[in-house]
C-alpha positions as CSV (number, residue, x, y, z in Angstrom):
1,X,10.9,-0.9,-6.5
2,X,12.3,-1.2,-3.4
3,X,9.6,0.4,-1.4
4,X,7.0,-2.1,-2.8
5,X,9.2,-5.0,-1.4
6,X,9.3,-3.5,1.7
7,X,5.1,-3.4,1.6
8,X,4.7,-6.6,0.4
9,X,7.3,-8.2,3.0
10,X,5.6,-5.9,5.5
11,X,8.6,-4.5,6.9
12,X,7.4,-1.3,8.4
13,X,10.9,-0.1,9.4
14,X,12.1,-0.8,5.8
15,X,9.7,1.3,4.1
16,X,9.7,4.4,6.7
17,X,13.8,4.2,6.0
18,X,13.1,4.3,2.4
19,X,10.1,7.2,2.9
20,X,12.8,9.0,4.6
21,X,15.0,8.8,2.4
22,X,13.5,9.7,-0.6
23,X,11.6,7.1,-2.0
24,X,8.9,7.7,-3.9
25,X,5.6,6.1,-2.8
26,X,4.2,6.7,-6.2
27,X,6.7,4.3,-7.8
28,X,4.8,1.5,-9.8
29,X,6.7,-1.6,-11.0
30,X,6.0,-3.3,-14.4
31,X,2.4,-3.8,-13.8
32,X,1.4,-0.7,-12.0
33,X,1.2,-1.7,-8.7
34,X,2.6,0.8,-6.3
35,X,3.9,-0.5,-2.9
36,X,0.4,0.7,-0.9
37,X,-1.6,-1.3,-3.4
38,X,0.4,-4.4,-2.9
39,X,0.4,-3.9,0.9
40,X,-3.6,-3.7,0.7
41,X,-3.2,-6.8,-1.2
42,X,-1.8,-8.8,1.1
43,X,-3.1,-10.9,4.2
44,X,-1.4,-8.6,6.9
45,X,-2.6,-5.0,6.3
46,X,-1.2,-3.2,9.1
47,X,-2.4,0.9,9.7
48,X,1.7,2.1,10.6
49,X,2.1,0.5,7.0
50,X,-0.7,2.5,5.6
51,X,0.2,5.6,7.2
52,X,3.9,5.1,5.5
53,X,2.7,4.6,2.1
54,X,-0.3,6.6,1.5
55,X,-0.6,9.8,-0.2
56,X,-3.4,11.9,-2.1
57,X,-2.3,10.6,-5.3
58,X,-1.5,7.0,-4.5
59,X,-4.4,6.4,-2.9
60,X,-6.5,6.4,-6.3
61,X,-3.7,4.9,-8.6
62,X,-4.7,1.6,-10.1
63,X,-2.6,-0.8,-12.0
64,X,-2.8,-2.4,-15.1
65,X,-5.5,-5.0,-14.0
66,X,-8.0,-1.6,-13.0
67,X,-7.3,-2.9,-8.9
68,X,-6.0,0.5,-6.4
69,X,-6.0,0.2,-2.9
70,X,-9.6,0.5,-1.8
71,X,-10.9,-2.3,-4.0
72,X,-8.1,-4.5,-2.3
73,X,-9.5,-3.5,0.7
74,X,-12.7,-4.0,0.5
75,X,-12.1,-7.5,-1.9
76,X,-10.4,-9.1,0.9
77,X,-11.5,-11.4,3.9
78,X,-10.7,-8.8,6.8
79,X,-11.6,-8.7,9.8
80,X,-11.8,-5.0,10.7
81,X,-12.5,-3.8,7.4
82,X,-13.8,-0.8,8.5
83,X,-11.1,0.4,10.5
84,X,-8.8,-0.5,7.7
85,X,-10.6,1.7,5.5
86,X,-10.7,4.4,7.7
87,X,-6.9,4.7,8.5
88,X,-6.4,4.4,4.7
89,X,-8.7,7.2,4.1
């Protein structure tokens, strides 16, 4: 849990302390949402932060409401969308 507040706070040196330490990037909180997909929910999507959260598996987990990282990506209003998606992918 502590990972996904570090996404959604977009503390970049928070979550690569907790990636280093152990963390698990695949943790989900009560509704599914792992800390990537929260991060690619938010207004301030940032590729370091995308680099530090994503993995293989995350990358396709969706919560309880059927979102996962790419459709947050592509649902927001971005302004490089495409090189958002490229540096998640």
């Amino acid at each position: 849990m502590t990972n996904q507040v570090a996404a959604r706070s977009g503390s970049l040196e928070i979550a690569r302390l907790l990636v280093a330490a152990g963390a698990r990037r695949g943790m989900t909180d009560i509704r599914g949402n792992t800390a990537l997909l929260l991060h690619c929910s938010s207004l301030g999507v940032t590729p370091a932060m995308l680099e530090t959260l994503t993995t293989s598996s995350v990358i396709d987990t969706a919560n309880w409401d059927g979102w996962w990282p790419l459709l947050a990506i592509v649902s927001g209003e971005r302004p490089n969308i495409t090189f958002t998606l490229l540096r998640l992918l």
